[in-house]
One Martini backbone bead per residue (centre of mass of N, CA, C, O) as a GRO file, in nm:
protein
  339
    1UNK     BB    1 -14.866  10.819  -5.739
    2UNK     BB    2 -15.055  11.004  -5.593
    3UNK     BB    3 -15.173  11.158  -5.798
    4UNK     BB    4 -15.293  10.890  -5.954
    5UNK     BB    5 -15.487  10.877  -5.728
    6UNK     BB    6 -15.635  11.179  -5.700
    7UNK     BB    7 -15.770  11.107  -5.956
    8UNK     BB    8 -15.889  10.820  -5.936
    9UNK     BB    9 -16.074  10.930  -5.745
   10UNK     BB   10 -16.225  11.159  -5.899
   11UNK     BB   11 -16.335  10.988  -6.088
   12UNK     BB   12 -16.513  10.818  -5.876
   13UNK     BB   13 -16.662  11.076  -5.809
   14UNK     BB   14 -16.782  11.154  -6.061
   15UNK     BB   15 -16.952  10.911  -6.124
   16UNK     BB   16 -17.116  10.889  -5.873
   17UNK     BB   17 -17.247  11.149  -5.955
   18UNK     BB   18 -17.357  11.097  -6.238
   19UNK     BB   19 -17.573  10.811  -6.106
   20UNK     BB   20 -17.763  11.065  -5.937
   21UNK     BB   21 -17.833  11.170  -6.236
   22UNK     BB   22 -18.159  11.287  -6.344
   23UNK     BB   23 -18.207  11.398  -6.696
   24UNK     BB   24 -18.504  11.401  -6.741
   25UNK     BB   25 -18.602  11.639  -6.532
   26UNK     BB   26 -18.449  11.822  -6.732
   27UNK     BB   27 -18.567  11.765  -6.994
   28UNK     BB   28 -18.869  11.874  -6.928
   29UNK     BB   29 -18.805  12.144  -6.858
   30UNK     BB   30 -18.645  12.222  -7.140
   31UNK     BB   31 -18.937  12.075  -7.304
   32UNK     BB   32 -19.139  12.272  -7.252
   33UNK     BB   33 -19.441  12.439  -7.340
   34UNK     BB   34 -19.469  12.745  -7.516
   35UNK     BB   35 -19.572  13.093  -7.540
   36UNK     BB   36 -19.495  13.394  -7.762
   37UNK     BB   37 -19.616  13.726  -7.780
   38UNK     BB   38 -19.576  13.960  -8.062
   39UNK     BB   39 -19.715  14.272  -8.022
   40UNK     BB   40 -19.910  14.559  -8.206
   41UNK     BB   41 -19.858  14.778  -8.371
   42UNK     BB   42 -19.816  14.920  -8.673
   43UNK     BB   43 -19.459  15.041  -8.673
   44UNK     BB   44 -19.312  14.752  -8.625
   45UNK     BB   45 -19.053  14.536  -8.561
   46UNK     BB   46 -19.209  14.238  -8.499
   47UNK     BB   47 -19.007  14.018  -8.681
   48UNK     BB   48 -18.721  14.114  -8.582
   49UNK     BB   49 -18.804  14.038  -8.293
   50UNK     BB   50 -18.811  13.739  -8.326
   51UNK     BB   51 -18.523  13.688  -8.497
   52UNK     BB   52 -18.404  13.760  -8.247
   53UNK     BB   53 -18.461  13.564  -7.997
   54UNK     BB   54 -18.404  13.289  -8.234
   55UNK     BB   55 -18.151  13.323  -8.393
   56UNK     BB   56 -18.243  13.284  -8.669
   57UNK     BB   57 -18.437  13.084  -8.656
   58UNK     BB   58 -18.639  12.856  -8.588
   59UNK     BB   59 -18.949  12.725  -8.441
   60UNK     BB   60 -19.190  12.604  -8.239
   61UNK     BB   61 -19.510  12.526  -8.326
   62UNK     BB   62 -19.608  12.805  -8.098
   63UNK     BB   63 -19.381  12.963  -7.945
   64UNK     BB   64 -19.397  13.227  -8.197
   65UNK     BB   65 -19.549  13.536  -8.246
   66UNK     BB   66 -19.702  13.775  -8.449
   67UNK     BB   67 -19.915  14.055  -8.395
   68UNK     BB   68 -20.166  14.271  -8.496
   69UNK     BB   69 -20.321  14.560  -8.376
   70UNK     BB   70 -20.595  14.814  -8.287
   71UNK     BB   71 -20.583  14.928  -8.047
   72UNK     BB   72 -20.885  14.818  -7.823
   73UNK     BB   73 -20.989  14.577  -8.063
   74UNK     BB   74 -20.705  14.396  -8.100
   75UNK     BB   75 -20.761  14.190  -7.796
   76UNK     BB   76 -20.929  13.940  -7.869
   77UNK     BB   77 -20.770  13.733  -8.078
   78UNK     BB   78 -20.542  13.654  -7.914
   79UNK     BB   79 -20.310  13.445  -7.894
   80UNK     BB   80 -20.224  13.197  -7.719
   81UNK     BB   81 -20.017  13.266  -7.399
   82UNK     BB   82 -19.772  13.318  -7.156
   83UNK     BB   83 -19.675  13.599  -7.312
   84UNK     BB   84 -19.672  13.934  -7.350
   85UNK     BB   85 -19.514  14.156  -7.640
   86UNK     BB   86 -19.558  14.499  -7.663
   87UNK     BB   87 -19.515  14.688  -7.936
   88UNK     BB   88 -19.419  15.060  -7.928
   89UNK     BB   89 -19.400  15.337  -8.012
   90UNK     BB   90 -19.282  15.637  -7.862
   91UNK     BB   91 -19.540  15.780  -8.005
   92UNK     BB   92 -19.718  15.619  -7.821
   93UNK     BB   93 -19.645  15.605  -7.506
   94UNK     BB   94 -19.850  15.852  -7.423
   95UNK     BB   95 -20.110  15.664  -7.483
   96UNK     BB   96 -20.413  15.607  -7.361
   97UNK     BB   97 -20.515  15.390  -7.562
   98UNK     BB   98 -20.237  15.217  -7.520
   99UNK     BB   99 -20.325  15.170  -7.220
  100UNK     BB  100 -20.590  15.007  -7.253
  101UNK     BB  101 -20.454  14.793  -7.427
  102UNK     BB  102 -20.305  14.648  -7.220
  103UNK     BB  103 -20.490  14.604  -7.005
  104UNK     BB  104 -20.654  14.399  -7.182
  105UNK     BB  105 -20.425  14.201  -7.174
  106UNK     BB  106 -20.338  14.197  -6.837
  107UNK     BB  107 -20.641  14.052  -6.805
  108UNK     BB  108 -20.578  13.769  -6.881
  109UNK     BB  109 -20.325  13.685  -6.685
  110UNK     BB  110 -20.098  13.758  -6.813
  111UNK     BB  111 -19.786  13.851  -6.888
  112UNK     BB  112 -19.638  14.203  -6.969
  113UNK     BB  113 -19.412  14.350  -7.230
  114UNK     BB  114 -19.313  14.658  -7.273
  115UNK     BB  115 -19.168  14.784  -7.598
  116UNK     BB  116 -19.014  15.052  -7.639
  117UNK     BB  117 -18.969  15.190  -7.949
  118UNK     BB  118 -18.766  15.428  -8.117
  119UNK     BB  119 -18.862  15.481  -8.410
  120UNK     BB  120 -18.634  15.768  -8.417
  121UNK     BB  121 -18.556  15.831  -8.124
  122UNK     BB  122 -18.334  16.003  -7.933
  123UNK     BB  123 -18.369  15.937  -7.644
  124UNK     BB  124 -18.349  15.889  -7.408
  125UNK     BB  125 -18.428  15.653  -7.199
  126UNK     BB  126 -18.507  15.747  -6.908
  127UNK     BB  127 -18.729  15.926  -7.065
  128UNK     BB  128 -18.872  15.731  -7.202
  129UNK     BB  129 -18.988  15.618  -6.938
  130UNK     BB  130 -19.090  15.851  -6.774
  131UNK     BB  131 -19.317  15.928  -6.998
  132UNK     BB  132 -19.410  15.608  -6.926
  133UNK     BB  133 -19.505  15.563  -6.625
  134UNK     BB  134 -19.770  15.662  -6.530
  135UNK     BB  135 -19.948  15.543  -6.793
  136UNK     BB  136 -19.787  15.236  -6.692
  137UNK     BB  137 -19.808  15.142  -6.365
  138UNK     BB  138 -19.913  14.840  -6.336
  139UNK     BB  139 -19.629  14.794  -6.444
  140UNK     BB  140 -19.359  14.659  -6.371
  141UNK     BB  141 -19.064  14.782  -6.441
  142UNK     BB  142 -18.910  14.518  -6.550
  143UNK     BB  143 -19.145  14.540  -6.811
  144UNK     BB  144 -19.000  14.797  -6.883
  145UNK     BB  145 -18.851  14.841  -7.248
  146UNK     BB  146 -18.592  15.000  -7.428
  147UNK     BB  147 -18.594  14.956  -7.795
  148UNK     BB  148 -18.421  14.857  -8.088
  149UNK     BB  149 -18.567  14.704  -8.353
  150UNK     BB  150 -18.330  14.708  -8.551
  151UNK     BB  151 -18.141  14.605  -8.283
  152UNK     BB  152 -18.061  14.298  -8.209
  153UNK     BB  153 -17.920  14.280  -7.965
  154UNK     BB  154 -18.093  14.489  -7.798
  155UNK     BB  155 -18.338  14.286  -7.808
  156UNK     BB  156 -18.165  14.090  -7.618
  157UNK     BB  157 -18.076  14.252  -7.404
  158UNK     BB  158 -18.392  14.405  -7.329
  159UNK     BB  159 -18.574  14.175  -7.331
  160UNK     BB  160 -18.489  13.895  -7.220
  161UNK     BB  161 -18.465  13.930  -6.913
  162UNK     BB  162 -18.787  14.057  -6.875
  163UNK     BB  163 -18.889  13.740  -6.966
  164UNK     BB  164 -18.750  13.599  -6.759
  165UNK     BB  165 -18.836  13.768  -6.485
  166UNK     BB  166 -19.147  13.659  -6.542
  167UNK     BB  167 -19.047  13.325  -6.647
  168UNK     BB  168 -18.867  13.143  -6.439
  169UNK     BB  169 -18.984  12.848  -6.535
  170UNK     BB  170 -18.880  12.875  -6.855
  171UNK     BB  171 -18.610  12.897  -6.891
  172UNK     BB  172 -18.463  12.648  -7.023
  173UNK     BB  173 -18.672  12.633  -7.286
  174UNK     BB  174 -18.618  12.914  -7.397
  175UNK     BB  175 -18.304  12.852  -7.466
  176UNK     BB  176 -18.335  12.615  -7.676
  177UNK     BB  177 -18.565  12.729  -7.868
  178UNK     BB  178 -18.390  13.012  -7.812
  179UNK     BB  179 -18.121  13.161  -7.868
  180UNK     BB  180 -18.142  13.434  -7.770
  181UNK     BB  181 -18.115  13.322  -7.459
  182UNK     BB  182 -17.875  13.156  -7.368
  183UNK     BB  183 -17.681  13.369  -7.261
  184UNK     BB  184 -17.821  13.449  -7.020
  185UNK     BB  185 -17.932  13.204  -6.892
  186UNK     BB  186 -17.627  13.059  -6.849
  187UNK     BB  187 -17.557  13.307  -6.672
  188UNK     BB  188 -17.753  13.280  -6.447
  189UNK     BB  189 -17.683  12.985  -6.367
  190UNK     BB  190 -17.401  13.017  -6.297
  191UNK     BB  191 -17.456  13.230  -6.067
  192UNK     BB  192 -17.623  13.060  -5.872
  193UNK     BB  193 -17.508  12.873  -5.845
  194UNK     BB  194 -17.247  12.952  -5.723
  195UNK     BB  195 -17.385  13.105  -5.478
  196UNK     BB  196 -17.474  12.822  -5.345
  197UNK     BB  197 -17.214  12.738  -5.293
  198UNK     BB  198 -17.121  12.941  -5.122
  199UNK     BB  199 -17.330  12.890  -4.907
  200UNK     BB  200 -17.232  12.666  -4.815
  201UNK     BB  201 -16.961  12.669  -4.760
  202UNK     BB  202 -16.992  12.835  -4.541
  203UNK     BB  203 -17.238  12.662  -4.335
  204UNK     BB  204 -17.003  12.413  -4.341
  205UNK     BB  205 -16.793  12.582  -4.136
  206UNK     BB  206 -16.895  12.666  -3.897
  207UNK     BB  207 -16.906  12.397  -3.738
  208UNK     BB  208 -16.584  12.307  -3.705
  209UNK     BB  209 -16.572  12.350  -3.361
  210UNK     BB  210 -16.764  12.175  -3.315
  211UNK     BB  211 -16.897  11.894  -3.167
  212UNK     BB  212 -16.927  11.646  -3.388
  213UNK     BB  213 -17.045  11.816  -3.641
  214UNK     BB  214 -16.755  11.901  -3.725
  215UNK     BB  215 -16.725  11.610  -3.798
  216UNK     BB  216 -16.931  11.544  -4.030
  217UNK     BB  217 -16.818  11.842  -4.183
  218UNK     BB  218 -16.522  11.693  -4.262
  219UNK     BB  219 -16.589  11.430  -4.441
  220UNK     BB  220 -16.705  11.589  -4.724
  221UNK     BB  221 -16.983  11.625  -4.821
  222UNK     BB  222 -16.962  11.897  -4.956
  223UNK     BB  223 -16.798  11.807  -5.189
  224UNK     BB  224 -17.008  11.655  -5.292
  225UNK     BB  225 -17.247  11.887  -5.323
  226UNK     BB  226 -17.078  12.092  -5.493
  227UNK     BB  227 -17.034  11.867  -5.756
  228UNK     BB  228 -17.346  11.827  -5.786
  229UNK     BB  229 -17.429  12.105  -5.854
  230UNK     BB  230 -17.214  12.142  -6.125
  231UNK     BB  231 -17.351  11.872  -6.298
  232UNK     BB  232 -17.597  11.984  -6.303
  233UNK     BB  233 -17.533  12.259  -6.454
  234UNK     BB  234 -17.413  12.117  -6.717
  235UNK     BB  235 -17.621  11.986  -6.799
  236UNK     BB  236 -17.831  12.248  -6.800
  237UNK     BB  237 -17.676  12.355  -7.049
  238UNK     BB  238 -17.659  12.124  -7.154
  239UNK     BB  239 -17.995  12.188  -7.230
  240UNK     BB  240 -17.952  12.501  -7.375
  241UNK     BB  241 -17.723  12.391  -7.614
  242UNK     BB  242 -17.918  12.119  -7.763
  243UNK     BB  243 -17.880  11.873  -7.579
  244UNK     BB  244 -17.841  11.563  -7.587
  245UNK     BB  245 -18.008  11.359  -7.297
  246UNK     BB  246 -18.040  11.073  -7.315
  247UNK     BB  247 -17.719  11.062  -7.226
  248UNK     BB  248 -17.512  11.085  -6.951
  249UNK     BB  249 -17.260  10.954  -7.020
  250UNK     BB  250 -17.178  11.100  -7.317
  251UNK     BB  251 -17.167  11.393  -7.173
  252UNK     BB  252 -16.966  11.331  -6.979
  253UNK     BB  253 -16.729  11.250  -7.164
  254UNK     BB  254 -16.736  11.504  -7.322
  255UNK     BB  255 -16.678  11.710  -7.062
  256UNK     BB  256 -16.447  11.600  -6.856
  257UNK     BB  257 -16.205  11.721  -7.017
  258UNK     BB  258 -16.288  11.992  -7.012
  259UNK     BB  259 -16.357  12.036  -6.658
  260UNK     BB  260 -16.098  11.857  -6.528
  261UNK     BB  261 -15.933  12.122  -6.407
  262UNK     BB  262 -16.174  12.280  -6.279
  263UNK     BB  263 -16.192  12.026  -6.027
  264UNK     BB  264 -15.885  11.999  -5.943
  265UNK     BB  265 -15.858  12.332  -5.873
  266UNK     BB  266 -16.063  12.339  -5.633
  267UNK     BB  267 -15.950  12.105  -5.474
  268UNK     BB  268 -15.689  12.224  -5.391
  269UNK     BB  269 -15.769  12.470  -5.244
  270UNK     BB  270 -15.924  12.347  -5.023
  271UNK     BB  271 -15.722  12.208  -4.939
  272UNK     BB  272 -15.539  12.432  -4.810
  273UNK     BB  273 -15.769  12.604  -4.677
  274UNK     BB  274 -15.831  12.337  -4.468
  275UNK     BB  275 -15.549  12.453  -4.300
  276UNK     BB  276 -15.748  12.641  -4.169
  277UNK     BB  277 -15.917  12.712  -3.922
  278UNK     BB  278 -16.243  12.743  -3.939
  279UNK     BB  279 -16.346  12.995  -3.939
  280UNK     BB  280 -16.122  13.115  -4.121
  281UNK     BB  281 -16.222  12.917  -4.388
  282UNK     BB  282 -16.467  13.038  -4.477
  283UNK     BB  283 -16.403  13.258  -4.682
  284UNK     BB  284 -16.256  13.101  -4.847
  285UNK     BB  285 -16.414  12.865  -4.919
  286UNK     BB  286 -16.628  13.030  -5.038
  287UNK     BB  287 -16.455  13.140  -5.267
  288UNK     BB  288 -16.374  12.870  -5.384
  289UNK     BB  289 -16.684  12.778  -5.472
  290UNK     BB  290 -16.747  13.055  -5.672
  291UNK     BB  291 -16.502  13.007  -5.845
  292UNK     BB  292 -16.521  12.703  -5.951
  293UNK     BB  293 -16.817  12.740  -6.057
  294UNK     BB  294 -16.793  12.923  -6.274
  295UNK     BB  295 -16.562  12.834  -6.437
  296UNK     BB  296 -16.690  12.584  -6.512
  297UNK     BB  297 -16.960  12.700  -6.648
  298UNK     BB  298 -16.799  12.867  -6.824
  299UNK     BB  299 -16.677  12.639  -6.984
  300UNK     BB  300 -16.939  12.492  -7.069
  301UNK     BB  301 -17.059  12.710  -7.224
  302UNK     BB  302 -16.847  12.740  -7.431
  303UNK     BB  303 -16.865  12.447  -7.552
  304UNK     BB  304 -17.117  12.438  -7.643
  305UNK     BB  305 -17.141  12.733  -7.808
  306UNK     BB  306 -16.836  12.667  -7.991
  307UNK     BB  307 -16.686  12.365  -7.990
  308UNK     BB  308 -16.461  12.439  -7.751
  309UNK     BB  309 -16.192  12.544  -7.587
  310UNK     BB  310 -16.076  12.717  -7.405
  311UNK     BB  311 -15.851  12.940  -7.359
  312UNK     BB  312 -15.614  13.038  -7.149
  313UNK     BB  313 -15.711  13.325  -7.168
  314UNK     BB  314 -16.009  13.288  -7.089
  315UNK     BB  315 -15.974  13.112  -6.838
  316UNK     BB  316 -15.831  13.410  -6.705
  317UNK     BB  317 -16.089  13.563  -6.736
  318UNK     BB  318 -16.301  13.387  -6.574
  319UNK     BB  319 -16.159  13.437  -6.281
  320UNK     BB  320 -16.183  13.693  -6.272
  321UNK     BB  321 -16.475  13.766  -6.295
  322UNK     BB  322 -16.537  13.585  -6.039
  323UNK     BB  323 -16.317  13.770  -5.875
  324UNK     BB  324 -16.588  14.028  -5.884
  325UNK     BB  325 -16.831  13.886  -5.807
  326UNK     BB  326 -16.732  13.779  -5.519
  327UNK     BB  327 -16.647  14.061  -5.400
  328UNK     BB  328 -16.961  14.171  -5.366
  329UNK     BB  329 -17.007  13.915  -5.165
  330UNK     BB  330 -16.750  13.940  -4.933
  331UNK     BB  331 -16.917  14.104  -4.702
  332UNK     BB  332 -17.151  13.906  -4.658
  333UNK     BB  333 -16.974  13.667  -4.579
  334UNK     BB  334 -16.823  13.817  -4.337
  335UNK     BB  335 -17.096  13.817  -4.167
  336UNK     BB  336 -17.194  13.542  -4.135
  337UNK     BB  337 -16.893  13.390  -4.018
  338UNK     BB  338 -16.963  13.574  -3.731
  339UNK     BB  339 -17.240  13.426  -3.609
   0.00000   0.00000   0.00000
């Protein structure tokens, strides 16, 4: 009977937490309107890597452009865009003409990735950044990526990345439009809010042995914020791997039985851990956030991609990789729980 009854709170806990949830402004952000242009001279596969980034789709008109250059004179012309990846062959690229015609795109205002192609070289990538590093200098650094333009896979590993990080804004859209992005941006949000819960649930505990505050940071408040942080996660991974957001309901039904044993499984930990002095649970604690956290996510991640539930054994490698990501992070949240 007690059980029958902490789920039925879990469950009245869940709906109010999804009626709190205002799907309109994740739509918003997801169909924000862009444009990215890949340019270059001619002797590259940028149509190639186009439909690397596209996943081999279709995508909206204006959304992603194409187009050869000529050398200084070809950067005229260009399509407008959000950003600019300019194609070169490794062959050009300690060229200082085509550092001039770079400068010259990104002097338009927007943010250039330059993709140094491998044409057939053999070099490693370190030598190639090396010898294009001086040439190149007013790039920062993580806007040049060595990519082999014959390999989709290649060209979404080290371009996708160097894109997310000039375009911070523009996630959520761009992995919607584009699924060539779609699993790393669903990765980095889940890295982001997992590591968000961990620090609220850190600093949640922090003054749990003060008089007053400790009594109201005691009342549950933080377990609400922390389901409230994982449900807005699941909306906008739904709204990465292109579900309509039209009804919050109709998702919540659809998600709630694939994430609802990793949302009990979070709270029966918290609980146990709860049983510990408030100092001594705040790492304990965060460790549980950041573990829950990601778990759900990554559950909704693969149900969404794959269109099933996860298996047993993969359930227990996001466990894995969770608690891998989180000893990264738990030296410094043991000196944060010390202040």
């Amino acid at each position: 009977m007690l059980g029958r009854t902490n789920a039925l709170g879990q469950l009245t806990e869940f709906w109010k937490i999804i009626r709190e949830i205002n799907p309109d402004v994740i739509a918003r952000e997801a169909n924000e309107r862009f444009s990215l242009a890949i340019i270059g001279p001619a002797g590259t596969n940028k149509t190639e890597m186009s439909a690397a980034l596209a996943g081999g789709r279709p995508v909206l008109t204006g959304a992603l452009h194409v187009g050869n250059t000529n050398g200084m004179n070809g950067e005229k012309d260009l399509p407008a865009a959000d950003l600019y990846v300019y194609a070169l062959p490794a062959s050009k690229a300690t060229s200082v003409e085509y550092a001039h015609a770079i400068n010259d795109v990104e002097a338009g205002g927007k943010p250039v990735v330059l993709a140094i192609c491998r044409d057939g070289s053999s070099l490693p990538d370190r030598e190639l950044l090396d010898a294009s590093d001086y040439l190149f200098s007013t790039l920062p650094s993580h806007r040049i990526v060595v990519v082999d333009d014959n390999d989709p896979s290649d060209v979404v590993d080290k371009l996708v990345p160097a894109i997310m990080n000039s375009l911070p804004h523009l996630h959520l859209s761009l992995a919607r439009s584009l699924p060539g992005f779609r699993e790393k941006v669903a990765a980095s949000l889940i890295m982001e809010v997992s590591r968000v819960n961990a620090e609220f649930a850190l600093f949640s505990s922090l003054p749990a042995n003060i008089p007053v505050i400790g009594e109201i940071m005691a009342t549950g408040a933080d377990l609400f914020v922390l389901t409230k942080n994982q449900v807005m996660m699941i909306f906008k991974l739904a709204a990465i791997y292109g579900r309509n957001l039209d009804s919050k309901a109709r998702i919540a039904l659809e998600i709630a039985p694939i994430v609802g044993g990793a949302f009990l499984w979070r709270t029966a930990a918290r609980t146990m851990v709860g049983a510990l002095p408030g100092l001594l649970a705040a790492v304990p604690k965060t460790l549980v956030a950041f573990v829950g956290t990601f778990v759900v996510g990554s559950i909704a991640s693969h149900y969404y991609h794959i269109g099933r539930k996860p298996t047993k054994k993969l359930m227990d490698q996001f466990r894995q990789d969770a608690m891998s990501f989180a000893s990264a992070h738990l030296h410094g949240w043991k000196d944060a729980s010390s202040l």
